[in-house]
C-alpha positions as CSV (number, residue, x, y, z in Angstrom):
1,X,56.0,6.4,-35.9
2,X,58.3,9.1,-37.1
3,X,57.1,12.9,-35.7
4,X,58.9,15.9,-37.4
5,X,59.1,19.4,-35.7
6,X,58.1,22.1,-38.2
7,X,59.9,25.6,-37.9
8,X,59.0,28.5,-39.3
9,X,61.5,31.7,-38.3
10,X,61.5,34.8,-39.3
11,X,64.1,35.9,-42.0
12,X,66.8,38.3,-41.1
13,X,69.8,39.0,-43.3
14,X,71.9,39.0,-40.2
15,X,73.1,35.3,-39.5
16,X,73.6,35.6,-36.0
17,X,69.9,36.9,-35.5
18,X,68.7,33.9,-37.6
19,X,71.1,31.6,-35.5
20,X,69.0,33.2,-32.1
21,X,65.5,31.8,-34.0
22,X,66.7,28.8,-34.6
23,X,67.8,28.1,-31.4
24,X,64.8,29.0,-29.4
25,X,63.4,27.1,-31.5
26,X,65.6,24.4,-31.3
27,X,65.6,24.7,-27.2
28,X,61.3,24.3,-27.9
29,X,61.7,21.2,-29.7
30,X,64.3,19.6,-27.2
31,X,61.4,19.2,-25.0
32,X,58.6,17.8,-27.5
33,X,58.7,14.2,-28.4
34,X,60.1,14.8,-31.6
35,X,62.8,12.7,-33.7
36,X,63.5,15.5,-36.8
37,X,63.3,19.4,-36.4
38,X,62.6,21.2,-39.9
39,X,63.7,24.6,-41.0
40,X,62.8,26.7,-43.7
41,X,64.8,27.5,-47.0
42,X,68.0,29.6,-46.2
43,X,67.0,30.1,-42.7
44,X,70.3,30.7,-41.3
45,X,71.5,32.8,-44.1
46,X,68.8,34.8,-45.1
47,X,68.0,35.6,-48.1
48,X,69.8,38.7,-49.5
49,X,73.2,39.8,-51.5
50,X,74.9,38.8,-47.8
51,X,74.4,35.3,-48.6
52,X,77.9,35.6,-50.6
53,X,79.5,36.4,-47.0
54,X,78.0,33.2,-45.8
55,X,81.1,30.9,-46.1
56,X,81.8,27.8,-44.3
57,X,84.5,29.8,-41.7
58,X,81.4,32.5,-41.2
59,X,78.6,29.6,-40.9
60,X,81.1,26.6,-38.6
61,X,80.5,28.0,-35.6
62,X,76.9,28.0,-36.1
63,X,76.8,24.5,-37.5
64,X,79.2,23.3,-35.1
65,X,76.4,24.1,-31.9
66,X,73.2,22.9,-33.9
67,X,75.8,19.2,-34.5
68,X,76.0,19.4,-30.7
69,X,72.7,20.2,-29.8
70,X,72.0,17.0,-31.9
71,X,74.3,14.8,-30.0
72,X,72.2,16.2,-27.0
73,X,68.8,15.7,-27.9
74,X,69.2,12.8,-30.0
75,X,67.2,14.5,-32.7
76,X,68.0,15.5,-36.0
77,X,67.6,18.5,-37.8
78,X,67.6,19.3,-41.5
79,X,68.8,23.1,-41.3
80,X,68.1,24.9,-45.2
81,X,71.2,27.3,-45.5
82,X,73.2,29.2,-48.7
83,X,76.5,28.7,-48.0
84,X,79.3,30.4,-50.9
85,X,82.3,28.5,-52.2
86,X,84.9,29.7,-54.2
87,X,82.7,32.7,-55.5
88,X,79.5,30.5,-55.8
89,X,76.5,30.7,-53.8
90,X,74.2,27.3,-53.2
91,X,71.1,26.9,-52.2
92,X,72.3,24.1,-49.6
93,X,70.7,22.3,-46.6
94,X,72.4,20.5,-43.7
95,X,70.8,17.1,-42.4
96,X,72.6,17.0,-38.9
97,X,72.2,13.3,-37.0
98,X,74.4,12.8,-33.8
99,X,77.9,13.4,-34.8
100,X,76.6,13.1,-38.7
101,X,76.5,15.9,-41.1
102,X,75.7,15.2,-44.4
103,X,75.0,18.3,-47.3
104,X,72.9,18.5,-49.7
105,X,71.9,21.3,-52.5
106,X,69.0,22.7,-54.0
107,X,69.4,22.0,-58.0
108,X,65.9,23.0,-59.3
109,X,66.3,26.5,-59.4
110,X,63.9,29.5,-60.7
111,X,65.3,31.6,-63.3
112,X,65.6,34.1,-61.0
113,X,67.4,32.0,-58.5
114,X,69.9,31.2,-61.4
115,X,71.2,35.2,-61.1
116,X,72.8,34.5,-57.8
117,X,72.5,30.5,-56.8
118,X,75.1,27.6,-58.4
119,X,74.2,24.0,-58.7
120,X,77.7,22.0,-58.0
121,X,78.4,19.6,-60.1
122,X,78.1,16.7,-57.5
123,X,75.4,17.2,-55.5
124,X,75.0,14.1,-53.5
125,X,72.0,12.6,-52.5
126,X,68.4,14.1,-51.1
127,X,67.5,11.5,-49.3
128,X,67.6,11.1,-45.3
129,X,67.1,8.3,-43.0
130,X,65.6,8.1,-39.6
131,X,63.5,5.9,-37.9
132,X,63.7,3.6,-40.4
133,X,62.8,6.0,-42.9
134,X,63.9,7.3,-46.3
135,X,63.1,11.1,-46.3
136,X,63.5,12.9,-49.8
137,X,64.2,16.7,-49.3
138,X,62.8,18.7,-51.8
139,X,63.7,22.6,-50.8
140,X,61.2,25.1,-51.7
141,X,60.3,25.3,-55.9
142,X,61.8,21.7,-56.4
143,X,58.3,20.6,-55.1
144,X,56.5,22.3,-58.2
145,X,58.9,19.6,-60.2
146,X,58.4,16.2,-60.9
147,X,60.0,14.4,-57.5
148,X,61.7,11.8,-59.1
149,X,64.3,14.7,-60.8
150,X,65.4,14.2,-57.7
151,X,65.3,10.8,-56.4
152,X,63.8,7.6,-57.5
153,X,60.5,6.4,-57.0
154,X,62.0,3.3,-54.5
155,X,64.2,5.9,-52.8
156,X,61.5,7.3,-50.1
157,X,59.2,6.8,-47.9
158,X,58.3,10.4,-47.2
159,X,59.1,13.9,-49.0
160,X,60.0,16.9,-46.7
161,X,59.7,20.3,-48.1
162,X,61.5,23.1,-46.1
163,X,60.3,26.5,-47.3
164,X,58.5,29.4,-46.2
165,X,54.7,29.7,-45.8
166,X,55.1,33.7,-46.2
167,X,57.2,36.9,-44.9
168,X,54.3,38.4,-42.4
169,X,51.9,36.5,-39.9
170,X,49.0,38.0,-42.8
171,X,50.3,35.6,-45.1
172,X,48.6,32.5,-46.0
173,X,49.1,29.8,-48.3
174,X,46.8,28.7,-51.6
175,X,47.0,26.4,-53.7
């Protein structure tokens, strides 16, 4: 059986705030009996024009204690962040496993998101493993697409979806 910890954090356009939710969060988890802690889309960079300050020197010390807090616990977490590269901004996620990071990007974007996110040219797979299963990550809109954009139809067990349910406890989802 395969038991996923759901987060849902508030949004802050300060990183090291958002870091501070996701670690109480984090510290929460390490006592459940959970094997994969979940965050929402861009949940340690926020989401705002700061997101092009989010670089990998800005974001490695950040990444560097959720990869420990892994090798810990013995959980994983799949942590949604933007991270900008050579004057690009992607809508990326971290899977973190132990002393295993593997990226991965967000490629169906809104046209909205197309004003200020880049799809690479490259980028890699969406699909996880734990427990002895294949999880596809689909990050927020990419769920509104047909899944197997993404993956193929042999290539999962299970799809996660990290994205937020809404900005204020008021909020509520509908389909």
């Amino acid at each position: 059986m395969l038991s996923v910890g759901i987060a849902q954090i508030p949004n802050s356009v300060d990183v090291a705030k958002n870091y501070e939710a996701i670690d109480r969060h984090l510290q929460k988890f390490a006592k459940e009996n959970v094997d994969l802690v979940l965050f929402p889309e861009c949940s340690l960079s926020g989401f705002a024009a700061t997101m092009r300050e989010c670089t990998e020197a800005v974001l490695s010390p950040y990444l560097e204690k959720i990869q420990n807090w892994t090798l810990k616990t013995g959980i994983d977490v799949v942590l949604p962040t933007a991270i900008a590269e050579e004057e690009k901004v992607f809508n990326s996620s971290f899977w973190f496993k132990k002393n295993q990071r593997q990226q991965f990007y967000k490629i169906g974007l809104t046209d909205s998101e197309k004003t200020f996110f880049s799809i690479p040219a490259d980028w890699g797979a969406k699909v996880i493993q734990n427990k002895g299963y294949n999880l596809a990550i689909l990050i927020c809109f990419e769920m509104e697409h047909d899944a197997w954009t993404y993956f193929k139809k042999d290539q999962a067990d299970l799809i996660l979806w990290p994205g937020y349910w809404g900005w204020t406890l008021e909020d509520t989802w509908t389909t």
